[in-house]
C-alpha positions as CSV (number, residue, x, y, z in Angstrom):
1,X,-91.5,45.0,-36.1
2,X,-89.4,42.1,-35.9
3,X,-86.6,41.9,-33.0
4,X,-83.9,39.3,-33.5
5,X,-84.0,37.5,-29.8
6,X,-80.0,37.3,-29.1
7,X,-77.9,33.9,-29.0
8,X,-77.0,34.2,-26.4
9,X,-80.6,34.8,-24.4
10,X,-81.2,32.4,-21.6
11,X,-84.6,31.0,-19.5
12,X,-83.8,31.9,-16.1
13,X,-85.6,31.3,-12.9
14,X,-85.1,29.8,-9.5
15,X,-81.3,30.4,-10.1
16,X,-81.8,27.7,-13.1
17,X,-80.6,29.1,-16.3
18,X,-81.2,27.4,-19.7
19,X,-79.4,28.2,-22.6
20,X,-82.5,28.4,-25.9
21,X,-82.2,26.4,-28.7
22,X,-81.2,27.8,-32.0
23,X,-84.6,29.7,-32.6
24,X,-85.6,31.3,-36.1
25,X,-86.0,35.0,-34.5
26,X,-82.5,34.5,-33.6
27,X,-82.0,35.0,-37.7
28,X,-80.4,38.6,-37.6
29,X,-81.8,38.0,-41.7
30,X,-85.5,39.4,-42.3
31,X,-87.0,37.3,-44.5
32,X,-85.1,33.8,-44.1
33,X,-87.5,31.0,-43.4
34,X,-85.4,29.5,-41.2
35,X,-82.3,30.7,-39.4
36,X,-78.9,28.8,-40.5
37,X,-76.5,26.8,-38.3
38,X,-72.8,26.5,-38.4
39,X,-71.5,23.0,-40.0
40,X,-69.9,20.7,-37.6
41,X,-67.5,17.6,-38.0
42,X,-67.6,14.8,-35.3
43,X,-64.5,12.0,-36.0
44,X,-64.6,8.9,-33.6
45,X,-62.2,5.7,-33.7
46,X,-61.9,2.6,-32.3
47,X,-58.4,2.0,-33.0
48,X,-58.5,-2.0,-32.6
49,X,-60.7,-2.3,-35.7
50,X,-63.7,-4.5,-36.4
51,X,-64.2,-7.7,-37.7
52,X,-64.3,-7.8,-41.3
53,X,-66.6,-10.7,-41.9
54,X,-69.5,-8.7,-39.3
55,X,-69.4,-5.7,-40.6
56,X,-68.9,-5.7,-44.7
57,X,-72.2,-7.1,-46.9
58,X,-71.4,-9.3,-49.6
59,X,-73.1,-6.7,-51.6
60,X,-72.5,-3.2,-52.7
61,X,-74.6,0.0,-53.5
62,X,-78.4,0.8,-51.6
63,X,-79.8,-2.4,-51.7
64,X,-77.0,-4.0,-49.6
65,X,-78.0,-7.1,-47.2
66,X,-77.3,-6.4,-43.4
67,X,-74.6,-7.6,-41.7
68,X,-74.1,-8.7,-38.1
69,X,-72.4,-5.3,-36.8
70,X,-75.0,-3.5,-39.5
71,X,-78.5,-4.7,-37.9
72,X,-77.4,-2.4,-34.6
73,X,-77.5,-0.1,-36.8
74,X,-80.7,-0.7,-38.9
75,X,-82.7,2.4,-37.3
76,X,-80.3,4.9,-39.0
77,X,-79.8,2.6,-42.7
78,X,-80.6,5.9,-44.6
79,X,-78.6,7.8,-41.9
80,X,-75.3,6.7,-42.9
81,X,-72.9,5.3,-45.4
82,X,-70.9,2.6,-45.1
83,X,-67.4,2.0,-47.0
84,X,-64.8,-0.2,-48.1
85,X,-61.3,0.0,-50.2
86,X,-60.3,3.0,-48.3
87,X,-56.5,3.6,-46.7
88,X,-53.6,5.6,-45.9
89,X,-50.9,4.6,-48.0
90,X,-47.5,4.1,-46.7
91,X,-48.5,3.4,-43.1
92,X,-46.1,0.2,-42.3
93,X,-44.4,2.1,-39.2
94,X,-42.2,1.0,-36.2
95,X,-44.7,-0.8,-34.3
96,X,-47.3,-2.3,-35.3
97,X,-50.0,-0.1,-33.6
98,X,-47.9,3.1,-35.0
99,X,-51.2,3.8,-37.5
100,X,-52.7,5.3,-34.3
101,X,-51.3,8.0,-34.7
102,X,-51.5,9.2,-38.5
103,X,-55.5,7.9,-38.8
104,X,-56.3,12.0,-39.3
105,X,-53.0,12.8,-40.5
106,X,-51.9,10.8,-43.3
107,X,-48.4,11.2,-42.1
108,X,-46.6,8.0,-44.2
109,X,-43.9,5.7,-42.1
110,X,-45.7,6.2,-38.9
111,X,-42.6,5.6,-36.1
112,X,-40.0,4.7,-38.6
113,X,-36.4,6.9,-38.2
114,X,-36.7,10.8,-39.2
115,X,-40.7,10.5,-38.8
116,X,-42.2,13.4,-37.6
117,X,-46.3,13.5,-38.0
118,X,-48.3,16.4,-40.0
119,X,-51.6,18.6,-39.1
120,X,-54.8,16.0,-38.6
121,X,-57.8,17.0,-40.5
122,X,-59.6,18.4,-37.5
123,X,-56.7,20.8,-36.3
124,X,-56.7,21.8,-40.5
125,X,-60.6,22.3,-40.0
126,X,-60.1,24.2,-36.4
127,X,-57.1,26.6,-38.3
128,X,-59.4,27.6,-40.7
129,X,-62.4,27.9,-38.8
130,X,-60.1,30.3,-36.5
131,X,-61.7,30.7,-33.1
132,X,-65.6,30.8,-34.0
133,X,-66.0,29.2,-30.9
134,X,-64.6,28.8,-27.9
135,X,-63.3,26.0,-28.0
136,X,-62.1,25.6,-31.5
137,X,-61.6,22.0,-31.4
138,X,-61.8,19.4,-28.7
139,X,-60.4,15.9,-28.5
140,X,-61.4,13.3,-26.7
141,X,-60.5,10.0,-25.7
142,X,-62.0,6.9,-23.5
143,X,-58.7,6.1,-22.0
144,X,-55.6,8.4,-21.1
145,X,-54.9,12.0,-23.1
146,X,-53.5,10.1,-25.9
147,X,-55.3,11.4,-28.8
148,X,-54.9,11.4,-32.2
149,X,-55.3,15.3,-33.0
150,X,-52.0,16.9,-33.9
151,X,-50.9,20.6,-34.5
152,X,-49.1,21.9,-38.0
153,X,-45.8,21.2,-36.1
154,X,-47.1,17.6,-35.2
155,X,-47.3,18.0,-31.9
156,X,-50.0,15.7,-30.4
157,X,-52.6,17.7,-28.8
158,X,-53.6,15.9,-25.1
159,X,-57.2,14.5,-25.0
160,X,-60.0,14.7,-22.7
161,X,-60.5,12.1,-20.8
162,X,-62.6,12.9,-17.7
163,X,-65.9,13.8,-18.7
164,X,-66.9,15.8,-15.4
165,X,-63.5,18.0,-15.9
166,X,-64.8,18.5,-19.5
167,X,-68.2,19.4,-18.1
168,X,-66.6,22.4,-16.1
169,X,-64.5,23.4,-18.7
170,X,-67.4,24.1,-21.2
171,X,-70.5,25.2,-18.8
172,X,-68.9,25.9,-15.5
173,X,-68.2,29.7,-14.5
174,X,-64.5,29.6,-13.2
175,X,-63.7,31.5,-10.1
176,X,-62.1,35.2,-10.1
177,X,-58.8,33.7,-9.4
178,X,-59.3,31.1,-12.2
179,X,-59.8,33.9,-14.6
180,X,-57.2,36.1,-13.4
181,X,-54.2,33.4,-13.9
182,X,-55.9,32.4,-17.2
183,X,-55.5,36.2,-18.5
184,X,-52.3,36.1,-16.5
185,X,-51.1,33.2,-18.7
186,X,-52.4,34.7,-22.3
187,X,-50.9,38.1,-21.3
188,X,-47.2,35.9,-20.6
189,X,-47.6,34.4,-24.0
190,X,-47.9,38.3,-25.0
191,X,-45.4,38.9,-23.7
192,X,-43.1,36.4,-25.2
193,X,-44.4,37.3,-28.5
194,X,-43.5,40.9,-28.4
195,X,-40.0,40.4,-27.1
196,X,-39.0,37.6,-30.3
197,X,-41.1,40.3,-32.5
198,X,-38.1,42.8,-30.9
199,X,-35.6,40.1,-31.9
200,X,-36.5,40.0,-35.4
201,X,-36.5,43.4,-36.6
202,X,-32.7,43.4,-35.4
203,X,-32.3,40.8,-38.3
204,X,-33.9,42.9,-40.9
205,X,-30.5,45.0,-41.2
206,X,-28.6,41.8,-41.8
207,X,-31.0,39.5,-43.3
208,X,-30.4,38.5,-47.2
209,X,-33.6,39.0,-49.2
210,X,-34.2,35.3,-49.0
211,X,-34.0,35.5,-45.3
212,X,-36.1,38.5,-45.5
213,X,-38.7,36.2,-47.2
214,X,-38.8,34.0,-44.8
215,X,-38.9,36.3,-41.7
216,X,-41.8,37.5,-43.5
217,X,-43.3,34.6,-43.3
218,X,-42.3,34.0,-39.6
219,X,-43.7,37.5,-38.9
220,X,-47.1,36.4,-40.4
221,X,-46.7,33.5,-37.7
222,X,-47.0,35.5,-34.8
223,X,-49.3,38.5,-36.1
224,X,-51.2,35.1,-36.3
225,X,-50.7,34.4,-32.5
226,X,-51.3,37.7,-31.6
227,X,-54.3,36.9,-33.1
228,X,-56.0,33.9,-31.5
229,X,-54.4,35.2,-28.2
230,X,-56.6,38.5,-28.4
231,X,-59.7,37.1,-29.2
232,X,-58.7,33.9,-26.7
233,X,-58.7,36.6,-23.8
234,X,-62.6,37.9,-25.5
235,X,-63.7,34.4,-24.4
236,X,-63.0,34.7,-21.0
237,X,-65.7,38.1,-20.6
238,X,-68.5,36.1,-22.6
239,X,-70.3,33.8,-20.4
240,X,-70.8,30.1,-20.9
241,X,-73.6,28.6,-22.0
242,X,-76.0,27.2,-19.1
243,X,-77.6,23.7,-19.5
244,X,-79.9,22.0,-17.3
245,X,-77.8,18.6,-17.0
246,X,-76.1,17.2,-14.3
247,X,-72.3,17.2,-14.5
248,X,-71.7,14.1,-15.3
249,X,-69.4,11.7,-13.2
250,X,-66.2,10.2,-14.4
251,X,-66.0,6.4,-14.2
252,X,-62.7,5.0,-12.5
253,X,-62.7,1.9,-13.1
254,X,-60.7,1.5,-16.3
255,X,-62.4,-1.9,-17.1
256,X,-65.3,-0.1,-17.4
257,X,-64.5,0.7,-21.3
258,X,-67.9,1.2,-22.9
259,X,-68.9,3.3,-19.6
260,X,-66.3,5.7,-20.3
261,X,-67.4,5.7,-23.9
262,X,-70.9,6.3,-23.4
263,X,-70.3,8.9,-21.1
264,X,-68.0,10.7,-23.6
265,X,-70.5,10.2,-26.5
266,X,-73.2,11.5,-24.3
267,X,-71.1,14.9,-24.1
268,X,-71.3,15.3,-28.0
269,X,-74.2,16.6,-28.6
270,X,-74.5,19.3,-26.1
271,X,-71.2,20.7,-27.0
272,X,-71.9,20.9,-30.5
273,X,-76.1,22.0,-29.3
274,X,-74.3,25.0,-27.5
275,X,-72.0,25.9,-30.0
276,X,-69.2,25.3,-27.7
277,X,-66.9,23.8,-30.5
278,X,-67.7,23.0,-33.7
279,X,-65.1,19.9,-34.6
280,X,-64.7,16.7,-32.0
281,X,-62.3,13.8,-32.3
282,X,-62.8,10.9,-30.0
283,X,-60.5,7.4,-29.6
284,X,-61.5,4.7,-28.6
285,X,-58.7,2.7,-27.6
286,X,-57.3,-0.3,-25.6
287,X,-57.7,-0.3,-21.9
288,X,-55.2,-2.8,-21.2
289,X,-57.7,-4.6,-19.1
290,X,-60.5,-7.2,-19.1
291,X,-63.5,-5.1,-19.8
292,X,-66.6,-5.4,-17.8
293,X,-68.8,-7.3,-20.0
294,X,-70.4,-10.4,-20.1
295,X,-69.1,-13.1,-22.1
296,X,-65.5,-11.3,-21.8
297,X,-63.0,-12.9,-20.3
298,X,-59.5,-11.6,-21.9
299,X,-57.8,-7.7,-23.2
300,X,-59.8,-6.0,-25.8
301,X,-56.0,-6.1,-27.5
302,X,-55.0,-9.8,-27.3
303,X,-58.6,-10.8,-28.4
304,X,-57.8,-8.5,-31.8
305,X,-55.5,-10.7,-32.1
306,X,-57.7,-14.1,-32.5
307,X,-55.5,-16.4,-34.8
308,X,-58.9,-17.2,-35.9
309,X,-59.8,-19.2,-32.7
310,X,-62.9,-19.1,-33.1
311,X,-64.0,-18.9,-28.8
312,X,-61.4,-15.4,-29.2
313,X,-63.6,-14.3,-32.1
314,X,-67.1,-14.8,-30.4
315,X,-65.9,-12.9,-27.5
316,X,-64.0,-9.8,-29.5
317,X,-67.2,-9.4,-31.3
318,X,-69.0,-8.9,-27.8
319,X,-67.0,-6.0,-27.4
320,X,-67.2,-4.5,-30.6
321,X,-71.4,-5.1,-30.5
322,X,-71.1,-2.9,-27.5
323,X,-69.3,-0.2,-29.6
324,X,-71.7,-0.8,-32.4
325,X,-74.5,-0.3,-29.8
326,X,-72.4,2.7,-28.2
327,X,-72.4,4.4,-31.3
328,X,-75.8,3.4,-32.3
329,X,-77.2,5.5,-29.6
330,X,-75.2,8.5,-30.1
331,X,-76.5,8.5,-33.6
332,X,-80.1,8.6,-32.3
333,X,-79.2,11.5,-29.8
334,X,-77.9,13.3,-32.5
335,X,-80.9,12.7,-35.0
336,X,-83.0,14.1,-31.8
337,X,-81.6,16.5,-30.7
338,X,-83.2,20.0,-33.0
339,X,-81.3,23.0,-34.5
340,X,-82.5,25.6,-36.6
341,X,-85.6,23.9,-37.7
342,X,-84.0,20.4,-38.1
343,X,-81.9,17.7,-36.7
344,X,-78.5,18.3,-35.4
345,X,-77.3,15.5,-37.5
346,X,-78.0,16.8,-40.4
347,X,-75.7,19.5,-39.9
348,X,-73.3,17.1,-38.6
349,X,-70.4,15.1,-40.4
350,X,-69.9,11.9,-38.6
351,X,-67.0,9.6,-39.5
352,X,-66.6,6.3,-37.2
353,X,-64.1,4.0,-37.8
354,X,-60.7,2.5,-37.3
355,X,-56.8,2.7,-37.9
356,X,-56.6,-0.6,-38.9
357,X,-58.8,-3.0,-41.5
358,X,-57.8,-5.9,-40.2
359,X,-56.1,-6.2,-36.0
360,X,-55.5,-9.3,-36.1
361,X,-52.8,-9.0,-38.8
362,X,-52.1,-5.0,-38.3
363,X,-53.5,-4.5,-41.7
364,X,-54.1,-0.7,-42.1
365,X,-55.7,-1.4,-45.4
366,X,-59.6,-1.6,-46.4
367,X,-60.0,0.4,-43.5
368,X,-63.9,0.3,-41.7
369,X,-65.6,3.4,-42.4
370,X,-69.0,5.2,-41.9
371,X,-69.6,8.3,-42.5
372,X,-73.3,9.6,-41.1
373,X,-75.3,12.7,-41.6
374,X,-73.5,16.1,-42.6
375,X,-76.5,16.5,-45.4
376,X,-74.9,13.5,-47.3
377,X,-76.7,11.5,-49.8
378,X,-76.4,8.0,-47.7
379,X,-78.3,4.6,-47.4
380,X,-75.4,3.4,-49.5
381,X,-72.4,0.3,-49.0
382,X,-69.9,1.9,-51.4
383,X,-67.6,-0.6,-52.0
384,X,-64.2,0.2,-53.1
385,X,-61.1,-1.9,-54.5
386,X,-60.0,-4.0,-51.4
387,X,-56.3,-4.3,-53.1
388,X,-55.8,-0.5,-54.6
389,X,-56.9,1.3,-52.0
390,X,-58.4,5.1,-52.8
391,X,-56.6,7.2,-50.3
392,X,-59.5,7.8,-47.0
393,X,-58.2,11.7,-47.6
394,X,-59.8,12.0,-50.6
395,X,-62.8,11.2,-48.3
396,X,-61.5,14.3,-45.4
397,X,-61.0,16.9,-48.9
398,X,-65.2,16.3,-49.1
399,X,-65.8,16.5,-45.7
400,X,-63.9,20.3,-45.3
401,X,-66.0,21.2,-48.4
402,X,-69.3,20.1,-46.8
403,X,-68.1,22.4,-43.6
404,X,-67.9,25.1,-46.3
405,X,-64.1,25.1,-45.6
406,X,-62.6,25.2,-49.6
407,X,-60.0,22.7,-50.4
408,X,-58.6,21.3,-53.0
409,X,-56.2,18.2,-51.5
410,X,-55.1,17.4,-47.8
411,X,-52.1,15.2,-46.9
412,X,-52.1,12.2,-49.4
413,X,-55.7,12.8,-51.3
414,X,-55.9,12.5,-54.9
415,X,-59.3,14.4,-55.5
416,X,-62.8,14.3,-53.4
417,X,-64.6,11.1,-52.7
418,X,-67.9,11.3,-54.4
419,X,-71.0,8.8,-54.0
C-alpha cells in the first residue's frame, strides 16, 4: 500500500537536518505520475536600463542574430524570450527617475501633484495567493529597503537587503522570546481590530443605506485581517524548513554592486525550492558609488547618462555585462535546481528588466524585457512597435494566468500578451 511520505519530512542525522525535495510519494493523489508543484513568479530590475544598441537584434521572431548583451545569454536561447515595444503609458513624473516606482504598478504621473501609487503586480499575485506560504511575498533589493513592491493602499513595502538577515528569517528557528513578542505583536493587531469592529456596529444605527454599503465593505476588510492574522500566528507553530547551506554573509562594502546582487540571486532558488514564498521581486539599483569592477572608473548613474561619449559607453556596458552575467547564472541555478520531476524553472515565471528603455534620456518607453521559463513557449525576439507601445501589463494579465491566478486586466492592460 502506498503511503504519501509528508512535505514536510526531513533527513536528519548528526544534528544536520535536510529538508527533501519535492518527491512523487509526496503526491497525496494515487495514480498521478508525477506529483504537481505550486507556480511561482520571480520579477528582477535593474532600474538604470540597458543599452539599447547591445541588447535588441536587428531582427525579430526565432531566428534572431545575437546581440552583444544576448551571447551571455546563449546557454538559455530556448530558455527565454526577449521583447521590445513594451511600456507603461503616462509615466513622465516629477523626477526623472520617478518610473522606479510604478515599473510593477502602472501607476500613471509617477511624483507629479495628487499622485498616490496603486497595488504592484506581485502584492496582486501575493493577495490572491492568500498566505500559502509563509512568506507570501518577499522583496528584495541590492541596495537599501527601497523596493518597488507596493500594498492596495500604495504603501511601498521595505526590501530585503541583507542576505544573512534574510537567511534567518526563512530557515532560522527564532528563540522562545522571539516567538513570544511575535505572537505578542499579532495578538495587538487583534486587538486593535476588535475594538474598531466595536466602533462600527455603533454606526449601524445611524448609518444611511449607502453608508451601510460601504461599512459593509469595510467590514469585509477586517474579517479579511482577522484572516491573515490567524493563519499568520499558524506559521509561527510549523517549523521552518532546514537546508544544508551556510548562511550566507552580507557584503558591506556598497561598491561591491554585483556582490550584493549575486548574493541576493543566490537566495532565489532556495526560497522558492523550500516553498518559503512563492512570488520575489528584486531591484537592482544605483549604489551611488564607483563599483568594484575593472575597467570602471565613474557611478553606475552618471555613466547611464553617456551623451554618447563613446569611453562612458564602453565602461557602462562593463557594468551591465556583469548584470547580464549575474543573471545568466541565476538562470542556470534555476534550470538545475529539480522539482516534482523537472526543473524549477519551468515552473517559474521570470521577468528581468528595467524602468526605463533608454537612461541616458529617461525614456520609459520600449522598455528591455525578458521573460524566462514559467512553461512559456520561448526562443523568440518579439518585437513590438518601438513608437505605440503595447502596455507591459498586458504582459503581467498573462503572467497571473500562467500562476493559475484568473484575470482579466491589471492597472493599464488592454488584453493578454500572447506570442
Amino acid at each position: 500500500m502506498h503511503t504519501p511520505i509528508s512535505r514536510r519530512a526531513a533527513l536528519k542525522a548528526s544534528g544536520i537536518a535536510i529538508a527533501l525535495p519535492l518527491l512523487e510519494s509526496m503526491n497525496p493523489v494515487i495514480g498521478r505520475e508525477v506529483a504537481t508543484s505550486p507556480k511561482k513568479l520571480v520579477l528582477i530590475c535593474t532600474t538604470l536600463g540597458l543599452h539599447p544598441p547591445s541588447l535588441f537584434p536587428k531582427t525579430p521572431d526565432g531566428e534572431y542574430e545575437s546581440t552583444e548583451y544576448l551571447r551571455l545569454l546563449k546557454n538559455h536561447r530556448d530558455d527565454f524570450t526577449l521583447f521590445s515595444g513594451l511600456s507603461h503609458p503616462d509615466q513622465n513624473g516629477k523626477q526623472p527617475h520617478d518610473t522606479e516606482m510604478t515599473w510593477l504598478t502602472a501607476a500613471r504621473n509617477p511624483g507629479l501633484g495628487g499622485f498616490k501609487n496603486s497595488i504592484s503586480v506581485d502584492q496582486y499575485a501575493a493577495m490572491k495567493l492568500g498566505n500559502a506560504t509563509r512568506f507570501p511575498s518577499i522583496s528584495l533589493s541590492s541596495n537599501t529597503r527601497k523596493s518597488q513592491s507596493y500594498t492596495s493602499n500604495g504603501v511601498m513595502i521595505p526590501a530585503e537587503d541583507k542576505p544573512s538577515a534574510l537567511f534567518a528569517k526563512l530557515f532560522l528557528a527564532g528563540s522562545p522570546e522571539e516567538l513570544q513578542r511575535r505572537r505578542q505583536q499579532l495578538a495587538d493587531g487583534r486587538s486593535i481590530l476588535d475594538r474598531v469592529a466595536e466602533q462600527t456596529r455603533a454606526l449601524d444605527r445611524r448609518a444611511s443605506a449607502n453608508d451601510r454599503h460601504q461599512l459593509e465593505e469595510y467590514y469585509a476588510a477586517i474579517r479579511a485581517a482577522e484572516s491573515d492574522l490567524a493563519e499568520s500566528e499558524a506559521w509561527l507553530d510549523r517549523p521552518k524548513p532546514h537546508v544544508n547551506v551556510a548562511p550566507p554573509k552580507d557584503i558591506a562594502d556598497s561598491a561591491d554592486m554585483i556582490g550584493r546582487a549575486r548574493t541576493l540571486l543566490s537566495l532565489i532558488p532556495l526560497i522558492l525550492k523550500t516553498d518559503s514564498s512563492r512570488i520575489i521581486t528584486m531591484v537592482i539599483q544605483d549604489h551611488l558609488v564607483v563599483p568594484k569592477i575593472n575597467g570602471v572608473q565613474a557611478e553606475h548613474h552618471n555613466l547611464s547618462h553617456h551623451g554618447q561619449d563613446l569611453e562612458k559607453i564602453k565602461q557602462l556596458k562593463i557594468i551591465e555585462t556583469e548584470i547580464m552575467k549575474s543573471f545568466a547564472d541565476f538562470l542556470l541555478s534555476m534550470a538545475q535546481t529539480s522539482e516534482a520531476g523537472g526543473r524549477l524553472l519551468d515552473r517559474t515565471s521570470v521577468l528581468f528588466g528595467s524602468n526605463l528603455g533608454n537612461a541616458n534620456s529617461h525614456d520609459p518607453r520600449n522598455l528591455p524585457i525578458v521573460l524566462a521559463g514559467g512553461g512559456f513557449q520561448h526562443g523568440q525576439y518579439i518585437a513590438g512597435d518601438n513608437r505605440n507601445n503595447t502596455p507591459l501589463c498586458n504582459l503581467f494579465v498573462s503572467l497571473l494566468n500562467r500562476m493559475d491566478i484568473p484575470t482579466d486586466s491589471f492597472a493599464t492592460s488592454t488584453g493578454t500578451l500572447t506570442w
